[in-house]
MARBA-3410 file (N, C-alpha, C, O; in Angstrom, 1 decimal):
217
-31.3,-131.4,95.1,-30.5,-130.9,94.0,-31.1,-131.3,92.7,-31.4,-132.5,92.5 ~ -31.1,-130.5,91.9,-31.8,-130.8,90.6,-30.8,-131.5,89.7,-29.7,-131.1,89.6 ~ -31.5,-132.8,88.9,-30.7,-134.0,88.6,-30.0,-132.9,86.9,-30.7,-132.2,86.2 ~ -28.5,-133.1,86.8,-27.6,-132.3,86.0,-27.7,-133.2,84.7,-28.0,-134.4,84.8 ~ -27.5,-132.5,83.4,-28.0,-133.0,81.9,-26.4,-134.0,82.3,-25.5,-133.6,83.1
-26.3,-135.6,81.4,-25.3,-136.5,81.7,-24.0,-135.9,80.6,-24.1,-135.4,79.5 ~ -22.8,-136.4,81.4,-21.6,-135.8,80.4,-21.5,-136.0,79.0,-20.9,-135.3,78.2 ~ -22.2,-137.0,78.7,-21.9,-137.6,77.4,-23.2,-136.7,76.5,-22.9,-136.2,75.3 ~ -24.2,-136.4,76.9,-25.1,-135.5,76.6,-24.6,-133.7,76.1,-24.7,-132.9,75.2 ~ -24.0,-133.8,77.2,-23.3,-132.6,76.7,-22.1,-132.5,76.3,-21.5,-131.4,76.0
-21.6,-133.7,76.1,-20.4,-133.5,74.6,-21.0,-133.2,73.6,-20.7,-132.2,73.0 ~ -22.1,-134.1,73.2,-22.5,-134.7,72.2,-23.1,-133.0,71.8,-23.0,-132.8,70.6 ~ -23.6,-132.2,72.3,-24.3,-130.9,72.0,-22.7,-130.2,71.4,-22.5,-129.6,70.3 ~ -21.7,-130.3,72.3,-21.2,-129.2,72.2,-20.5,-130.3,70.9,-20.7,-129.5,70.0 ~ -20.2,-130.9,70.6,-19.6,-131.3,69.2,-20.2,-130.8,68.2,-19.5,-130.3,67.3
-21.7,-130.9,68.0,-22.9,-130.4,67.4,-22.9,-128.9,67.1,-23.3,-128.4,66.0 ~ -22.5,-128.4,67.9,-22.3,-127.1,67.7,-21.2,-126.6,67.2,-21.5,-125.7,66.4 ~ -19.6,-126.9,67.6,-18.4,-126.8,67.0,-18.2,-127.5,65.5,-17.3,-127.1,64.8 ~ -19.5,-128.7,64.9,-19.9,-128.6,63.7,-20.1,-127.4,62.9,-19.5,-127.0,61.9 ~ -21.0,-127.0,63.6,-21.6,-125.8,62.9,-20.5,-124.9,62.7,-19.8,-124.7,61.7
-20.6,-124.3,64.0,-19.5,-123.3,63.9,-18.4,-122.8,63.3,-18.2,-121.7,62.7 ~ -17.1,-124.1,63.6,-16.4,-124.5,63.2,-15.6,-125.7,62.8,-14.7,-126.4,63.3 ~ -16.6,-125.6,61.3,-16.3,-126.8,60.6,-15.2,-127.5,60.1,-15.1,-128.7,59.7 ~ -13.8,-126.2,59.9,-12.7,-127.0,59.6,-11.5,-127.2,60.9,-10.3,-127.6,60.9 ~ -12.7,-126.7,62.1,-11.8,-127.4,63.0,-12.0,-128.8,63.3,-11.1,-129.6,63.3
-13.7,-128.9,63.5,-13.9,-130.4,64.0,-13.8,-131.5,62.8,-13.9,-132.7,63.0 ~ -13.4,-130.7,61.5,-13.0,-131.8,60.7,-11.9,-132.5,61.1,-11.9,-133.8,61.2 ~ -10.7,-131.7,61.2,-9.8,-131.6,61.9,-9.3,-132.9,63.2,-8.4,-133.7,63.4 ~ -10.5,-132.5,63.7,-10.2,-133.2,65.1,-10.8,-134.9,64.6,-10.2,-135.9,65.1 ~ -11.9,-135.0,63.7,-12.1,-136.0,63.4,-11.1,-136.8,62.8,-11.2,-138.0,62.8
-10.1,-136.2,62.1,-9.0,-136.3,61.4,-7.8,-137.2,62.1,-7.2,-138.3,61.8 ~ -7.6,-136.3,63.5,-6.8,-136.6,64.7,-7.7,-138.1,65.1,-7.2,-139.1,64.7 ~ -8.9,-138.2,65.7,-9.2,-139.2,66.4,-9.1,-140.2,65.6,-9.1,-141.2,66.3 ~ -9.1,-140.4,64.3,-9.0,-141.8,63.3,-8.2,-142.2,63.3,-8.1,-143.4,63.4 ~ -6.8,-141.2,63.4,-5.6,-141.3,63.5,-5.2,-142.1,64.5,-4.6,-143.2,64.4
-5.4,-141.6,65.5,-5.3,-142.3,67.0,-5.9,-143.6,67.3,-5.4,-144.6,67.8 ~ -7.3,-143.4,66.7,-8.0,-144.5,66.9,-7.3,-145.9,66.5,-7.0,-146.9,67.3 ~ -6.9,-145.6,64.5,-6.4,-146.6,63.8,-4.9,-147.2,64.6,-4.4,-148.3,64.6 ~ -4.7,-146.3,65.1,-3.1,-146.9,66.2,-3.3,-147.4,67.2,-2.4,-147.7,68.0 ~ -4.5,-147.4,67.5,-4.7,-148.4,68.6,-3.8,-147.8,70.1,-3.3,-148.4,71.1
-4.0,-146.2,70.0,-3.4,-145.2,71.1,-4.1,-145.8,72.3,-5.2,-146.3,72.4 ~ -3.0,-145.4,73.5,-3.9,-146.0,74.7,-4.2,-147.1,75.2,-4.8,-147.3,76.3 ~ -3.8,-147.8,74.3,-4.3,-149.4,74.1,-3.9,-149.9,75.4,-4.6,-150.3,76.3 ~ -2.2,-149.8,75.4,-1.1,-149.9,76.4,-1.1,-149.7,78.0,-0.2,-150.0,78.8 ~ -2.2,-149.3,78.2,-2.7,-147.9,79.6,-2.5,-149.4,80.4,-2.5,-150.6,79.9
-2.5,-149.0,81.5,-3.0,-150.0,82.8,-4.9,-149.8,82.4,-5.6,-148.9,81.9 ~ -5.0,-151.2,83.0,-6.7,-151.1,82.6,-7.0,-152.2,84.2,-6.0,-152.7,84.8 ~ -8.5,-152.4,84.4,-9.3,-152.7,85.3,-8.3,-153.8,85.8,-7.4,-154.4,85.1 ~ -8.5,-154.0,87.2,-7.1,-154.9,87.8,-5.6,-154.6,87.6,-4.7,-155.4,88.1 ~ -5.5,-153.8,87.1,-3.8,-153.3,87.5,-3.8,-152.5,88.5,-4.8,-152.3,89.0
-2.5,-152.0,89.0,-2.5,-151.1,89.8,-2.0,-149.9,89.2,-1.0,-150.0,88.4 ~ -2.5,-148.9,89.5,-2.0,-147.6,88.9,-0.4,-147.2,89.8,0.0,-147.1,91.0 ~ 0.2,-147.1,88.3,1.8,-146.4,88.8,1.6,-145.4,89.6,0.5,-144.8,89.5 ~ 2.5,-145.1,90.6,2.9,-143.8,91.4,3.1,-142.9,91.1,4.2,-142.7,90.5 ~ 2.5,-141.9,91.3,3.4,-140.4,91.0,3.9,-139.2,91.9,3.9,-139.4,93.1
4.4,-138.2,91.5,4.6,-137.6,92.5,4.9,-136.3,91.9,6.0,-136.0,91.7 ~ 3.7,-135.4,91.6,3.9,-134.4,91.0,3.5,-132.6,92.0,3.3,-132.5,93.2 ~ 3.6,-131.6,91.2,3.5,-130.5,92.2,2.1,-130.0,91.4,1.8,-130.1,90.2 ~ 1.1,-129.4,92.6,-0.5,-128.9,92.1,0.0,-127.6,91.6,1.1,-127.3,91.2 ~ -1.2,-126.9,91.5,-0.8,-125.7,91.4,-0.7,-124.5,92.2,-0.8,-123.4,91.8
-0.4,-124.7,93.3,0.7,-124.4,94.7,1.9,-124.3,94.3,2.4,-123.2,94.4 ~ 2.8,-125.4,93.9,3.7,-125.8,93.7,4.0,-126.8,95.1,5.0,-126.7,95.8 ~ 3.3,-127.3,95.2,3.4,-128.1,96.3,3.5,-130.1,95.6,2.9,-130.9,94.9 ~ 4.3,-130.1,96.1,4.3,-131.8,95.5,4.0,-133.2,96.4,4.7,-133.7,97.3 ~ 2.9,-133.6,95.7,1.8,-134.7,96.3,2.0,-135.9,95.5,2.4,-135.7,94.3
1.9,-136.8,95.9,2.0,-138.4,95.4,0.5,-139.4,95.6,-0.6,-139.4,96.2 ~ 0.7,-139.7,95.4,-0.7,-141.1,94.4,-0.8,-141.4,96.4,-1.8,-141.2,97.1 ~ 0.4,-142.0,96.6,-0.1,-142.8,98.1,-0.7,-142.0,99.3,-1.1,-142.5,100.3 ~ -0.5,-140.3,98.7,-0.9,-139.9,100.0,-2.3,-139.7,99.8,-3.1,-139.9,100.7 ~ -2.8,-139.2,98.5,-4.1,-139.7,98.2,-5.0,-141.1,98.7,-5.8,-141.1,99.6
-4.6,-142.0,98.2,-4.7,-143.3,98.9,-4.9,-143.4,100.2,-5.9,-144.0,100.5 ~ -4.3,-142.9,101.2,-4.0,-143.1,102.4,-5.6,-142.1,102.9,-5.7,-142.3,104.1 ~ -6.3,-141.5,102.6,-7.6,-141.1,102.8,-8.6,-141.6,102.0,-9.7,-141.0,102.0 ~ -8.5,-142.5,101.3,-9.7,-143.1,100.8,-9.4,-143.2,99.1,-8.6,-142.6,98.4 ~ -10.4,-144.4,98.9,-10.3,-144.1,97.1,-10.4,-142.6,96.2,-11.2,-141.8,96.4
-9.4,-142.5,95.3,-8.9,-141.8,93.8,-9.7,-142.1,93.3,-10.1,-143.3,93.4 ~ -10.4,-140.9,92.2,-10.6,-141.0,91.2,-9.8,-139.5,90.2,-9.9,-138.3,90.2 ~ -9.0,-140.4,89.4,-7.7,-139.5,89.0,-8.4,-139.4,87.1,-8.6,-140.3,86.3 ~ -8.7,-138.2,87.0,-8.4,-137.7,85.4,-7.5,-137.1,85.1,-7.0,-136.2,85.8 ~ -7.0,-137.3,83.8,-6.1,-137.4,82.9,-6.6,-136.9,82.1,-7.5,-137.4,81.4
-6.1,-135.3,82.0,-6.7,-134.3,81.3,-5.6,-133.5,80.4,-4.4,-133.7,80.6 ~ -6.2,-132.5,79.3,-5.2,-132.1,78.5,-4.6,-130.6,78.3,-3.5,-130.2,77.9 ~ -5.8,-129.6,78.9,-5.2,-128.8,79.6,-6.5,-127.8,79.5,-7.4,-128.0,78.7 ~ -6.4,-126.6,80.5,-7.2,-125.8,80.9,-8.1,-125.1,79.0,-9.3,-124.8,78.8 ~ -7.1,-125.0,78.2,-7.4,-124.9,77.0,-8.8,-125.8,76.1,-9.6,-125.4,75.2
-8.7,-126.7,76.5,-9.3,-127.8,75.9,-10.7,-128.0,76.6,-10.9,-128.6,77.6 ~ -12.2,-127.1,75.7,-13.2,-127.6,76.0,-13.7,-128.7,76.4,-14.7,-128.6,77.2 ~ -13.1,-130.0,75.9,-13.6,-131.1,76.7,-13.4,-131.3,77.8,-14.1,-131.8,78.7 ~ -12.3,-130.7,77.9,-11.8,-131.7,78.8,-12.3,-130.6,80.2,-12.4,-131.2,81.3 ~ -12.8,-129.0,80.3,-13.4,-128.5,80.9,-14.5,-129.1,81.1,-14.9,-129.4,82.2
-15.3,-129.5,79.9,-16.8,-129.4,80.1,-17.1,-131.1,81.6,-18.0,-131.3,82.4 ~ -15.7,-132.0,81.2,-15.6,-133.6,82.1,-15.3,-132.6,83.5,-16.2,-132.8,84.4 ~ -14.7,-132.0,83.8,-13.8,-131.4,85.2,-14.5,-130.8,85.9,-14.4,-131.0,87.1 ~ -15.7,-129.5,85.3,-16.9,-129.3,85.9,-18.2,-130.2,86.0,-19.2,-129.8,86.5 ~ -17.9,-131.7,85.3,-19.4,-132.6,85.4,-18.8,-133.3,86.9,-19.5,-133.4,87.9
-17.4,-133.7,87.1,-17.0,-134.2,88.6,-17.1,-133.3,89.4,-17.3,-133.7,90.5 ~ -17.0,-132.1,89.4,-16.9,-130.9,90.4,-18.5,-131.1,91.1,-18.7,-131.3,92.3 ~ -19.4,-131.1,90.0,-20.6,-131.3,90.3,-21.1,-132.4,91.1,-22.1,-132.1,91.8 ~ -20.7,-133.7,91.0,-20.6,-134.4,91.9,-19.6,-135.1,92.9,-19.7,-136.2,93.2 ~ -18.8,-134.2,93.4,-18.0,-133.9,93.9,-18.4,-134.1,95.4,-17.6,-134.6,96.3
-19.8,-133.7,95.5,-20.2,-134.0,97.2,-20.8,-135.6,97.2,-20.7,-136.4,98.1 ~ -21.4,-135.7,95.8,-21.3,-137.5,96.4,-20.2,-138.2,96.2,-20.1,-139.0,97.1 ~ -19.2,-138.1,95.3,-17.9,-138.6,95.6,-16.9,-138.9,97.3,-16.3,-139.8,97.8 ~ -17.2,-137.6,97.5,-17.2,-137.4,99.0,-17.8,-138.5,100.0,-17.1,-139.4,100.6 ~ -18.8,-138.3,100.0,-19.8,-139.1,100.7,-19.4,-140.5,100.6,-19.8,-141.4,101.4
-18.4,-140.9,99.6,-18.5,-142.2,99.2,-16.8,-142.6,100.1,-16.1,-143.6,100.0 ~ -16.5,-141.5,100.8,-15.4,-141.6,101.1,-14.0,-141.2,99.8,-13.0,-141.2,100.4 ~ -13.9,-141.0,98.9,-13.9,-140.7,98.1,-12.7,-139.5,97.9,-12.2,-139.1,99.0 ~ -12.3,-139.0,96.8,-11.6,-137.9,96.5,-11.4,-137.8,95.1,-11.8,-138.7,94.5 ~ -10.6,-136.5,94.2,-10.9,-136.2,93.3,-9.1,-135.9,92.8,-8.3,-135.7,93.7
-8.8,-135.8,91.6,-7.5,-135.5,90.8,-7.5,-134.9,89.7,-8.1,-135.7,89.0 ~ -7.3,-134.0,89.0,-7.3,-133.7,87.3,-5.5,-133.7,87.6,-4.8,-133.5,88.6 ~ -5.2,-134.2,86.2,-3.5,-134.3,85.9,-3.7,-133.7,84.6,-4.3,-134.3,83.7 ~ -3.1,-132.2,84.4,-2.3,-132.3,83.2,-1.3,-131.7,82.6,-0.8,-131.0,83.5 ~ -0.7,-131.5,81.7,0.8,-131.2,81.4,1.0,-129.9,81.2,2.0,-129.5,80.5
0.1,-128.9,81.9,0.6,-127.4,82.2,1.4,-127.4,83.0,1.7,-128.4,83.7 ~ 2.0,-125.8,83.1,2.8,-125.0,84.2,1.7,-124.9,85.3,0.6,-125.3,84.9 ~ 1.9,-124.4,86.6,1.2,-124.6,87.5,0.5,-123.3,86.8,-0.6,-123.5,86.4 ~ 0.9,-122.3,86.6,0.2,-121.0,86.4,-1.2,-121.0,85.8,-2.1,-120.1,86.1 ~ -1.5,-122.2,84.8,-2.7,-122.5,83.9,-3.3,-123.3,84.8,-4.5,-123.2,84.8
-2.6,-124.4,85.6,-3.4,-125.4,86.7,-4.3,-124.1,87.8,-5.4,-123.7,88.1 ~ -3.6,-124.0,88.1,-4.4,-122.8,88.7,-5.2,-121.5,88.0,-6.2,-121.3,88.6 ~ -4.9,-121.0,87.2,-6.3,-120.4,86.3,-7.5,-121.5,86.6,-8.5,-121.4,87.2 ~ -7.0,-122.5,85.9,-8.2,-123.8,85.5,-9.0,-123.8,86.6,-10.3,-123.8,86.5 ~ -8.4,-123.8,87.6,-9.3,-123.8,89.2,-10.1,-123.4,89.4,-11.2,-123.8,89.5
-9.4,-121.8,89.3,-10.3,-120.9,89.8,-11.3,-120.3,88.9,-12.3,-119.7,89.3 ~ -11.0,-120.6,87.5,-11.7,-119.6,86.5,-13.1,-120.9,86.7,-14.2,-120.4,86.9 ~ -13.0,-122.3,86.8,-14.4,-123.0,87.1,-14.7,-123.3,88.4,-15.2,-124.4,88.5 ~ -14.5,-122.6,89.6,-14.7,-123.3,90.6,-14.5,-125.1,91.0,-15.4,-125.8,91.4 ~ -13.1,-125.3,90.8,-12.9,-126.4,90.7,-12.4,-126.5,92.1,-11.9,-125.5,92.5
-12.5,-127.8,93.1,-11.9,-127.7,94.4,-11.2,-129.0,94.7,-10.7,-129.3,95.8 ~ -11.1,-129.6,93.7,-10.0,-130.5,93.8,-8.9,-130.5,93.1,-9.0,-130.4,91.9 ~ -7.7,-130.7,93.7,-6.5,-130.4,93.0,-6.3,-130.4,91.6,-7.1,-131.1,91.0 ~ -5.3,-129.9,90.9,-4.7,-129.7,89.6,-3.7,-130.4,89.5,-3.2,-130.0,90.6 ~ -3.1,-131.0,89.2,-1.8,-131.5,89.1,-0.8,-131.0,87.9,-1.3,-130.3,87.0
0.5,-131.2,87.9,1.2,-130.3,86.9,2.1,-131.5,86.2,3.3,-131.6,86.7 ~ 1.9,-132.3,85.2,2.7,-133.4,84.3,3.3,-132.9,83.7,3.0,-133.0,82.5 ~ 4.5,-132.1,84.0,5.4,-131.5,83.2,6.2,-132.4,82.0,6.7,-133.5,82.3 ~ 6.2,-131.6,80.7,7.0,-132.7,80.1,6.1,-133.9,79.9,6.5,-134.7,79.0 ~ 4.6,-134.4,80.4,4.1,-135.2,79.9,4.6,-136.4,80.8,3.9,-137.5,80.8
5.6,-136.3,81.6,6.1,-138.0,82.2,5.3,-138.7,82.4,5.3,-139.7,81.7 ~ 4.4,-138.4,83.3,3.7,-139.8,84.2,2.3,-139.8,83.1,1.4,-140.5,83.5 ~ 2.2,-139.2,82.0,1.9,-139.4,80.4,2.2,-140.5,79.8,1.4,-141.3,79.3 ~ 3.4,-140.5,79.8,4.3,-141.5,78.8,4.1,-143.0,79.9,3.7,-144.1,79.5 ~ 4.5,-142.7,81.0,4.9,-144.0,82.1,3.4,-144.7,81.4,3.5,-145.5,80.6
2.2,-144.3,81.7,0.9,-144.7,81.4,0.4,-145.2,80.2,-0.7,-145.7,80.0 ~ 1.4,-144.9,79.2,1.6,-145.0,77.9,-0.1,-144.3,77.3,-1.0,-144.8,76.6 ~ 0.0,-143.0,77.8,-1.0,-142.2,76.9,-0.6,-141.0,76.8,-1.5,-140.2,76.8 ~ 0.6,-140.4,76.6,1.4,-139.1,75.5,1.6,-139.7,74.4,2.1,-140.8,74.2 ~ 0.9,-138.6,73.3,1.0,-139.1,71.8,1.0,-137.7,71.0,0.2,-136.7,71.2
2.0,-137.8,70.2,2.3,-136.5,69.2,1.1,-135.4,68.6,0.5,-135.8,67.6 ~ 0.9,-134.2,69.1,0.0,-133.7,68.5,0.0,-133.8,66.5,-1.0,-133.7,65.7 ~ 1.5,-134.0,66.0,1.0,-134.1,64.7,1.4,-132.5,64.0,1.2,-131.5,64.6 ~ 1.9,-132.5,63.0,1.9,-131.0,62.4,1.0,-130.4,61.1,1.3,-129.5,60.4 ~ -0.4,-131.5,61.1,-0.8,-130.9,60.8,-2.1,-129.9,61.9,-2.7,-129.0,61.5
-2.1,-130.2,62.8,-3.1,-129.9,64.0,-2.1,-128.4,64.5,-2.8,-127.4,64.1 ~ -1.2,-128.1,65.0,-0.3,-127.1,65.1,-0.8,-125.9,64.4,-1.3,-125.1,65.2 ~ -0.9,-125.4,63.0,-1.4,-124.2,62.9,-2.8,-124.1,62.7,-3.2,-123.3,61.8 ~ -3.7,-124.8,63.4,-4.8,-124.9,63.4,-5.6,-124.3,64.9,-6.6,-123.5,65.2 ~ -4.3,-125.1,66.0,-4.1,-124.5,67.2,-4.0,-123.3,66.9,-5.2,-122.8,66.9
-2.9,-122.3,66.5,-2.2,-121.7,66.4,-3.8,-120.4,66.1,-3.9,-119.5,67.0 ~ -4.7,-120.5,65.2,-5.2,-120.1,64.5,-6.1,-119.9,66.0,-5.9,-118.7,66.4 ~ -6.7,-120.4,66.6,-7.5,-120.4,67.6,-7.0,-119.9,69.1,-7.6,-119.8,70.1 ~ -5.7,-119.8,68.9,-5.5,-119.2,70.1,-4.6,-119.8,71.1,-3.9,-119.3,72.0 ~ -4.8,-121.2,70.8,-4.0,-122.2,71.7,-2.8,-122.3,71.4,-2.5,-122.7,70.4
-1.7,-121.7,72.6,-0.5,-122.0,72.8,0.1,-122.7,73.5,0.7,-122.1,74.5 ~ 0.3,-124.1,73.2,0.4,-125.1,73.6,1.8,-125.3,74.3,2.1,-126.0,75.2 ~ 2.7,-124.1,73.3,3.8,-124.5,73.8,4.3,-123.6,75.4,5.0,-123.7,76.4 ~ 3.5,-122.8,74.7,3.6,-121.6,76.1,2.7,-122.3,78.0,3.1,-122.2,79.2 ~ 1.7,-122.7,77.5,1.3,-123.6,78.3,1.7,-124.7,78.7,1.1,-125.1,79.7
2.6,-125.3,78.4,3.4,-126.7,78.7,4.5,-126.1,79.0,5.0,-126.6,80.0 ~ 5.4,-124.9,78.4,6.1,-124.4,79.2,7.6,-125.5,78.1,8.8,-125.5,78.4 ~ 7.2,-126.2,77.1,8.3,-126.3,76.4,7.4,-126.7,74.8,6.2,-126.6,74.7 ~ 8.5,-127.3,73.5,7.8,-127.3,72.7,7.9,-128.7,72.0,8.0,-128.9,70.8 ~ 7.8,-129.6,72.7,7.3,-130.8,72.7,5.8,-131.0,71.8,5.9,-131.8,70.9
5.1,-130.5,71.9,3.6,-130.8,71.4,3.1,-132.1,71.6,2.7,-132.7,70.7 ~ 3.1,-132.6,73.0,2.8,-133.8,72.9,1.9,-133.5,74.0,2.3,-132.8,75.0 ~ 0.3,-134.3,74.1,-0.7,-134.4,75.0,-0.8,-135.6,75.2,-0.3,-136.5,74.6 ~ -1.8,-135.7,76.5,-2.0,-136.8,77.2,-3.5,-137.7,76.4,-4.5,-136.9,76.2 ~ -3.8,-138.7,76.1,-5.0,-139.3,75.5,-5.9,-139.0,76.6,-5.2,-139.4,77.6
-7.3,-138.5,77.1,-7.1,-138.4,78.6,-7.9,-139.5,78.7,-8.3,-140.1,77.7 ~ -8.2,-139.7,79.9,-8.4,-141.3,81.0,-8.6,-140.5,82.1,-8.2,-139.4,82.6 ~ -9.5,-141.6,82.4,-10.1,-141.5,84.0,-10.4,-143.0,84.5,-11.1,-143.8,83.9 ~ -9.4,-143.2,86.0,-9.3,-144.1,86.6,-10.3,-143.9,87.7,-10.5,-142.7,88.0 ~ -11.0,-145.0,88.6,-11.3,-144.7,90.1,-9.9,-145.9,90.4,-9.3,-146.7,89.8
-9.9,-145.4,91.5,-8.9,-146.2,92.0,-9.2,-146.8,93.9,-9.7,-146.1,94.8 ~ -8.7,-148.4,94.0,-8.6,-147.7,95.5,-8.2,-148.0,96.1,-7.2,-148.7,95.7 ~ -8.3,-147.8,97.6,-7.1,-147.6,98.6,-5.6,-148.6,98.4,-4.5,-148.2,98.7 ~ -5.8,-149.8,97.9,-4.7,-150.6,97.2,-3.7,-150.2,96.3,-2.6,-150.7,96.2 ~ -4.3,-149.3,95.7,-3.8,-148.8,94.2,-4.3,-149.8,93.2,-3.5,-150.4,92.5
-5.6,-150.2,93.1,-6.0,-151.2,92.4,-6.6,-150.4,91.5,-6.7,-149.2,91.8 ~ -7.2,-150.8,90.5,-7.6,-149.6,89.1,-9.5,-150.5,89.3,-9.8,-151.7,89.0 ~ -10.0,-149.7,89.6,-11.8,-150.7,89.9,-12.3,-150.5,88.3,-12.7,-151.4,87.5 ~ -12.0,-149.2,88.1,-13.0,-148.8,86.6,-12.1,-147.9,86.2,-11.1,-147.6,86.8 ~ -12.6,-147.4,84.6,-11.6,-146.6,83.7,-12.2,-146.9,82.5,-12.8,-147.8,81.9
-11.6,-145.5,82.2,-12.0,-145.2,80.8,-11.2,-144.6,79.9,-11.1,-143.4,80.2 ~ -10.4,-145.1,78.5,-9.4,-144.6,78.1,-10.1,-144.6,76.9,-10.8,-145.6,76.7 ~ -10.0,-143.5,76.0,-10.4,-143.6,75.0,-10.1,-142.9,74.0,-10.9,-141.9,73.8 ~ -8.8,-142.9,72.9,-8.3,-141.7,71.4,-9.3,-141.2,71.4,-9.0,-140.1,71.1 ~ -10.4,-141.3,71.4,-11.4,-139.9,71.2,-11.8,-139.1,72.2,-12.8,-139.3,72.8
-11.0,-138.3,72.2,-10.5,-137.4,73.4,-12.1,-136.6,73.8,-12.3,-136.0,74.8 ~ -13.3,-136.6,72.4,-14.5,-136.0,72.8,-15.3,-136.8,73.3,-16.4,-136.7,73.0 ~ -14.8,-137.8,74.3,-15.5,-138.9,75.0,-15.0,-138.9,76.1,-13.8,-139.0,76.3 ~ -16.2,-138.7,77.1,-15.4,-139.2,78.8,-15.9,-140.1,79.5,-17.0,-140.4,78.9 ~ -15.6,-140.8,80.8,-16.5,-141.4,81.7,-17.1,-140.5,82.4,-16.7,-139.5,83.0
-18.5,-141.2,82.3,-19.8,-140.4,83.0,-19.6,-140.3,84.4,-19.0,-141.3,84.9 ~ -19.9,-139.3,85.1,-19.5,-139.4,86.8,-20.5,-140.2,87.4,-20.2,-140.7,88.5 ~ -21.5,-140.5,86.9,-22.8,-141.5,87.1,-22.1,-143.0,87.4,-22.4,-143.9,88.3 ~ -20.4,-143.0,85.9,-20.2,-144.7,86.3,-18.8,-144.2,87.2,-17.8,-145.0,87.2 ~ -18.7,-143.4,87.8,-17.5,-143.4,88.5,-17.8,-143.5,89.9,-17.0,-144.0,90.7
-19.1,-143.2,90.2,-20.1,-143.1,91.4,-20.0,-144.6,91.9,-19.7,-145.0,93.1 ~ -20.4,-145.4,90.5,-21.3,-146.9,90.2,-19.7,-147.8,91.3,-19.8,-148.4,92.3 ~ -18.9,-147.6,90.7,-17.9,-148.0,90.5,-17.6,-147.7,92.3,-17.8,-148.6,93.2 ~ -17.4,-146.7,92.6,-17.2,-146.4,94.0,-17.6,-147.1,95.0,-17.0,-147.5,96.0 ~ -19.1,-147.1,94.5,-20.2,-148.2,95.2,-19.7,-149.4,95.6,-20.0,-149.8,96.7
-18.9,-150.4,94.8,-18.4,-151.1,95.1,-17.4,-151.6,96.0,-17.2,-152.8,96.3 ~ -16.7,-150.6,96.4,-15.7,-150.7,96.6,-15.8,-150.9,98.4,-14.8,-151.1,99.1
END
């Protein structure tokens, strides 16, 4: 299999380009991550040696699955994502799909969590060939429990608005509140091995160190 360009590689393009393009959005968003940054968002998360809280939410089936039964076949690796809307957070969800067969191999399994209706968890699936579940964080809960839901802000709102994102229509209420996203490997303990939380939502963990991380375990 021909070795794939690394996630951080292709943020870093597609920022580059959303420069160009659209400059008073990524001003924008640079605006948002200072913001977050300077607050020290996320800070709060369970980090390396904790155990990740439980959850128990519905995919986009409407079927409702919990953390332990994950567990109970092998190490999680659970992202905490913002929604089928959100370039980033596609461009992270198709770099794990992609390695998705060595995760496997590693014994291994896969999660995206985020605070849509199932109806967009499922678009998200299908429109990238995604084959590991969607999860549905309605309301943001198991967001907040993690202490990474944080206020979109009103100046960000008709900016969305402008681009097409209906945030509220997709969440299914009008909260405006998203998840910082994070990516845990987890394992069979509920022990947290590695992770990456970071207010700059145009940053993810590489599936390279989620692999690394697995290895260990």
């Amino acid at each position: 299999m021909t070795k794939s360009k690394n996630l951080s590689a292709t943020l870093s393009e597609f920022r580059d380009r959303m420069n160009i393009k659209n400059p008073d959005f990524a001003a924008e968003y640079r605006v948002i991550v200072g913001r977050l940054t300077a607050s020290g968002a996320g800070s709060a998360s369970p980090g390396i040696g904790d155990t990740l809280p439980d959850f128990k939410l519905p995919d986009a089936g409407g079927h409702l699955v919990g953390l332990s039964e994950f567990l109970a076949k092998g190490p999680l690796v659970v992202s905490m994502n913002r929604g089928h809307w959100c370039d980033f957070c596609r461009l992270e969800l198709t770099a794990l799909q992609a390695h998705a067969d060595q995760i496997a191999e590693l014994g291994a399994s896969i999660v995206a969590i985020s605070p849509e209706t199932q109806l967009y968890a499922q678009r998200f699936r299908s429109k990238h060939g995604l084959t590991f579940p969607v999860l549905c964080d309605l309301d943001n809960g198991y967001a907040l429990s993690l202490g990474l839901a944080i206020w979109v802000g009103n100046d960000i709102k008709p900016i969305y608005a402008n681009f097409g994102f209906d945030i509220e229509r997709y969440q299914g209420n009008s909260t405006w509140m998203l998840p910082i996203p994070a990516t845990y490997v987890v394992a069979t303990d509920g022990r947290i091995v590695d992770c990456r939380v970071d207010p700059d939502f145009r940053n993810r963990m590489e599936p390279e160190d989620v692999i690394t991380a697995l290895k260990t375990l």
